[in-house]
N, C-alpha and C positions, 0 to 999 in steps of 0.2 A: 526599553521600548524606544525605535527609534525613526523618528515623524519627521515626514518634511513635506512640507503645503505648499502647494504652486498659488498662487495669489495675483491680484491685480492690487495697485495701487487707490482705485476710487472704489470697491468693491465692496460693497455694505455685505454680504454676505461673507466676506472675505474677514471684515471686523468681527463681528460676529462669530465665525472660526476663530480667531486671536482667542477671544474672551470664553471662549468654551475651555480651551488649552487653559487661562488662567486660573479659570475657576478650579478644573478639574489638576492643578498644579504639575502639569508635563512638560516635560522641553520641546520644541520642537527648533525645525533649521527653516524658514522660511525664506521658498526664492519668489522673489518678486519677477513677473515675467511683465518686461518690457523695460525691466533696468536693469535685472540680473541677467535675466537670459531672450532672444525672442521669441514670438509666438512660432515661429519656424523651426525652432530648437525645438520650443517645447512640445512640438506636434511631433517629430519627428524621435520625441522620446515617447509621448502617449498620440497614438495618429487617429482617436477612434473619437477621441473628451474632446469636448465644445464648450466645458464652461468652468469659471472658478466658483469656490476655490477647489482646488485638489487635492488628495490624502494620500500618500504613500505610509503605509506605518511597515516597520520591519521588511520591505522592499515589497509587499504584498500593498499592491489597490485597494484604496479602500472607498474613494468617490467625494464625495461635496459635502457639504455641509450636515445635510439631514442623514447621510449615509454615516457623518461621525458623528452624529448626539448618541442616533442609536446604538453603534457600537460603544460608545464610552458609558452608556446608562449600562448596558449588556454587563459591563467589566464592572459596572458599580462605580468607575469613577467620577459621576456626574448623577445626582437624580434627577429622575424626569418629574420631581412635585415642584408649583409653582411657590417663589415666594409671596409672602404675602406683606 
């Protein structure tokens, strides 16, 4: 599987994506938009997305954050039970 996440640098929901990928033990390739690349790049690859973070897995969209819990619970690699 092969992930890469558009990100901002102050992005609490952006960490939060980080720490899903660790727990669920994935690699992924993280570009940082406004060091790696600009927001004019990155529009101009997605012209439609207004917010971070973003998911590409296997070149297919996948969206933000709650768009990837629920796919990674879906595949099993994450549960959706809380710790306690």
């Amino acid at each position: 599987m092969e992930i890469v996440t558009y990100t901002l640098p102050w992005c609490n929901h952006c960490k939060q994506l980080k720490e899903l990928f660790r727990r669920a033990e994935v690699e992924y390739t993280e570009v940082v938009v406004r060091e790696t690349m600009t927001v004019e790049e990155f529009h101009q690859l997605y012209p439609t997305i207004d917010h971070f973070p973003y998911v590409v897995i296997d070149g297919n969209p996948v969206g933000g954050l709650v768009d990837t819990v629920k796919l990674f619970v879906e595949k099993g690699l994450v549960s959706s039970s809380k710790k306690d």
